[in-house]
C-alpha positions in Angstrom: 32.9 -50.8 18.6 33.2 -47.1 17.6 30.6 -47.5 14.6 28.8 -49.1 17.6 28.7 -46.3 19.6 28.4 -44.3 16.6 24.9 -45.6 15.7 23.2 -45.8 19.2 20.1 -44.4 19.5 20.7 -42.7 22.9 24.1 -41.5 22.2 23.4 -39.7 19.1 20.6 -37.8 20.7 23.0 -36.5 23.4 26.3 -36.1 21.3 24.2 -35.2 17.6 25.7 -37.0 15.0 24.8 -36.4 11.1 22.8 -39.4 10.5 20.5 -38.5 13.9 20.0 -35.0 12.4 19.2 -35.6 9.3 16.6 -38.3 10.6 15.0 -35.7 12.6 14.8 -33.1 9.9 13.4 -35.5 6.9 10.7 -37.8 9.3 7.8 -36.2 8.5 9.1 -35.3 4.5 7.2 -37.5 1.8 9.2 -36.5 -1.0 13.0 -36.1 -1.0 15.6 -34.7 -3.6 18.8 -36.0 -2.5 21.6 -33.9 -5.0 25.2 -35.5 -4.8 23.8 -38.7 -3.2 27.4 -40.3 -3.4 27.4 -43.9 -3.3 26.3 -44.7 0.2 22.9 -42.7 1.4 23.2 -41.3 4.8 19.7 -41.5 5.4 17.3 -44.6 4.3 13.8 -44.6 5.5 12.1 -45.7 2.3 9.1 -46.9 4.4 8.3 -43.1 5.7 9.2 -41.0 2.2 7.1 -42.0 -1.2 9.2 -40.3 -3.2 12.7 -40.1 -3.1 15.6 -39.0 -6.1 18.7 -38.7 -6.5 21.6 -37.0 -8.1 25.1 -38.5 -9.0 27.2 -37.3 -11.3 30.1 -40.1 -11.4 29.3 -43.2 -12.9 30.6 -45.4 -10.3 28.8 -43.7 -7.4 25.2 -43.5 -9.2 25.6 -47.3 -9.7 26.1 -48.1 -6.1 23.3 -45.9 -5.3 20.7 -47.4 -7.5 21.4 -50.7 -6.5 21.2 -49.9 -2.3 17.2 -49.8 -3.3 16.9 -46.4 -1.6 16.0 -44.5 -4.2 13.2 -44.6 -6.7 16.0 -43.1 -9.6 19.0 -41.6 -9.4 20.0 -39.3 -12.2 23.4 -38.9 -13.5 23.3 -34.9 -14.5 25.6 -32.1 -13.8 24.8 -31.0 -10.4 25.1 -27.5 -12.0 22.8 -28.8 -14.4 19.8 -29.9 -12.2 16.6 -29.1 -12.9 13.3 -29.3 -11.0 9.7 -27.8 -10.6 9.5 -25.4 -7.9 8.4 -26.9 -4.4 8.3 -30.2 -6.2 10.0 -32.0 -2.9 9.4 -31.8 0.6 12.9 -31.3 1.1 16.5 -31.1 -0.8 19.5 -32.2 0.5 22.9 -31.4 -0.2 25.0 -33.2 2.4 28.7 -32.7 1.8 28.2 -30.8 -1.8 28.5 -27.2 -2.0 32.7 -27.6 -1.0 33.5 -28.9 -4.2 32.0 -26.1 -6.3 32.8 -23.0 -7.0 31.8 -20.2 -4.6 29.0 -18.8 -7.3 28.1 -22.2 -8.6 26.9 -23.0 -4.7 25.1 -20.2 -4.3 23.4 -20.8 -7.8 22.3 -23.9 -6.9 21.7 -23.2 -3.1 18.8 -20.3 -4.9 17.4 -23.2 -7.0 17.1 -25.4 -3.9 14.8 -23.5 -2.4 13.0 -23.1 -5.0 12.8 -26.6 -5.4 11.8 -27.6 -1.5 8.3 -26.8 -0.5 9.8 -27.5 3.5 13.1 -27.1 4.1 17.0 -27.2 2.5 19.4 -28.9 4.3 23.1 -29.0 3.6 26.9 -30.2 5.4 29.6 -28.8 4.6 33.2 -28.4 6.7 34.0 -25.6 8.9 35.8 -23.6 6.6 37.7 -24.7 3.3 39.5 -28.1 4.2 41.9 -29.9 1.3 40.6 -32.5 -0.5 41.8 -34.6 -3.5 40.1 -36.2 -6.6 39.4 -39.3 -4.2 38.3 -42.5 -6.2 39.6 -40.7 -9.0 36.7 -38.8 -9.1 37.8 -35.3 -9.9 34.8 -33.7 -8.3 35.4 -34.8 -5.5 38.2 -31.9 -5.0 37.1 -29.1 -2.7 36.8 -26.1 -4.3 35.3 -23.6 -2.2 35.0 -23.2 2.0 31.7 -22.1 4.1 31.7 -20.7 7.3 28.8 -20.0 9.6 28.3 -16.2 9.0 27.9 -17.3 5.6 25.3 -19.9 6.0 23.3 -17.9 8.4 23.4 -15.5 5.9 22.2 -16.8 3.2 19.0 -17.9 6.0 19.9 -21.0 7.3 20.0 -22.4 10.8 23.7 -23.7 11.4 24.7 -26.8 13.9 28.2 -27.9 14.4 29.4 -31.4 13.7 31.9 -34.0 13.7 33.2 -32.5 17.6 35.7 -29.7 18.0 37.8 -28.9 14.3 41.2 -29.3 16.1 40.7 -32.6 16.5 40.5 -33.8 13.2 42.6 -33.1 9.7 42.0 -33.0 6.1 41.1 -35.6 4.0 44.4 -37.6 2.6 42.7 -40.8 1.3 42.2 -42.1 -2.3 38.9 -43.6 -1.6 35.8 -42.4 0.2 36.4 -44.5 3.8 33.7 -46.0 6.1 36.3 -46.0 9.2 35.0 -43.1 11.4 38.2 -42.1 13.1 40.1 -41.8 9.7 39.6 -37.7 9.9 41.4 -38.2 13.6 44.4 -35.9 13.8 46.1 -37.3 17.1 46.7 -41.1 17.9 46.0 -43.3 19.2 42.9 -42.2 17.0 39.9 -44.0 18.6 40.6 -42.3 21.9 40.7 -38.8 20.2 37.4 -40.2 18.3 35.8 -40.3 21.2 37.3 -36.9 22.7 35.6 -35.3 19.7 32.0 -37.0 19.6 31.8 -36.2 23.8 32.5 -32.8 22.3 30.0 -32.7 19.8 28.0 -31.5 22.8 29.6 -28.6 23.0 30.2 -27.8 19.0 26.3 -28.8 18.1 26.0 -25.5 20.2 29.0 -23.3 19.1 29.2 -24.3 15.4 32.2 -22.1 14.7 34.1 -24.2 16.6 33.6 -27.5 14.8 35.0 -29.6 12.0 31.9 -29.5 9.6 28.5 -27.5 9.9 25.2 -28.7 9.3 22.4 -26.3 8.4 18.7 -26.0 7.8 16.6 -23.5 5.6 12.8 -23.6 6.4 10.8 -22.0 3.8 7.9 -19.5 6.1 6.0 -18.5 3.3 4.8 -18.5 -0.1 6.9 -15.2 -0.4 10.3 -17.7 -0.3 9.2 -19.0 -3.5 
């Protein structure tokens, strides 16, 4: 029921979830560079983009993403170690990446991104630095650094809150990367608060500072981003 709810149409328009955002963001983007893809894509629309790579460092997470058939190659570099021409995709993503580098290694590779994106950069990360272990025992999966919205906007990005209000939900605790959606819930019984905090992702889409994750958009204006 609450993946459900989670997934309908309507709902995510009025209470933005991640998925619905992203959508929005990449529907009209041919080409997409998809760094940290993980093992489960959070967007898949193979029909509208020609081109689309990705990045995955761990073994066991690049394997699962080759075989979902939504990408056209995933490579297994160093994030740190990416490569690209500039403006060689419409857009880069880095959904749920730049918390588990170093401060100066994210902003590295936040400068190459834009290099890279002849549209737009879009990233999630949580609200601040939340804990996070080696989960899968994948040691890069351990947070290393926190990003706030003054941060973000600085660095020219347009920030959206997510996930509903960050008092609601705790940090991560679990060995393995989990599909259940109320997992993060703080309070129980947990699909009651679940649905506290998506009816108050209206409000925290608005106010991101008062959310549990951020997500954020670069738009490159002209040829002098480059």
């Amino acid at each position: 029921m609450i993946n459900y709810l989670h997934r309908n149409t309507f709902l995510s328009r009025l209470f933005p979830t991640l998925r619905y955002c992203i959508d929005e963001e990449v529907k009209d983007c041919k080409s997409i560079l998809d760094i940290g893809c993980g093992p489960r894509p959070v967007f898949v629309r193979r029909q509208i983009h020609q081109r689309v790579v990705g990045v995955e460092p761990f073994d066991a997470y690049r394997s699962m993403a080759m075989s979902s058939g939504s990408y056209d190659y995933v490579l297994g570099n160093r994030i740190e170690a990416c490569h690209f021409k500039n403006l060689e995709f419409d857009a880069v993503l880095l959904l749920d990446v730049i918390e588990h580098m170093t401060t100066d290694s994210a902003l590295a590779l936040l400068d190459n991104a834009k290099k890279w994106a002849r549209c737009k950069v879009i990233i999630s990360t949580p609200n601040g630095f939340v804990t996070q272990i080696a989960v899968d025992g994948n040691e890069l999966q351990r947070h290393l650094s926190g990003w706030n919205t003054e941060q973000l906007k600085a660095l020219g990005f347009q920030v959206h809150g997510m996930a509903g209000l960050k008092v609601l939900r705790r940090d991560n605790e679990h060995l393995t990367m989990d599909l259940n959606l109320t997992a993060s819930i703080r309070f129980r019984p947990r699909s009651f608060w679940f649905i506290v905090a998506a009816v108050s992702q209206a409000l925290t889409f608005r106010l991101p500072s008062s959310a549990f994750s951020l997500f954020a958009v670069w738009e490159r204006n002209s040829k002098t981003d480059v």
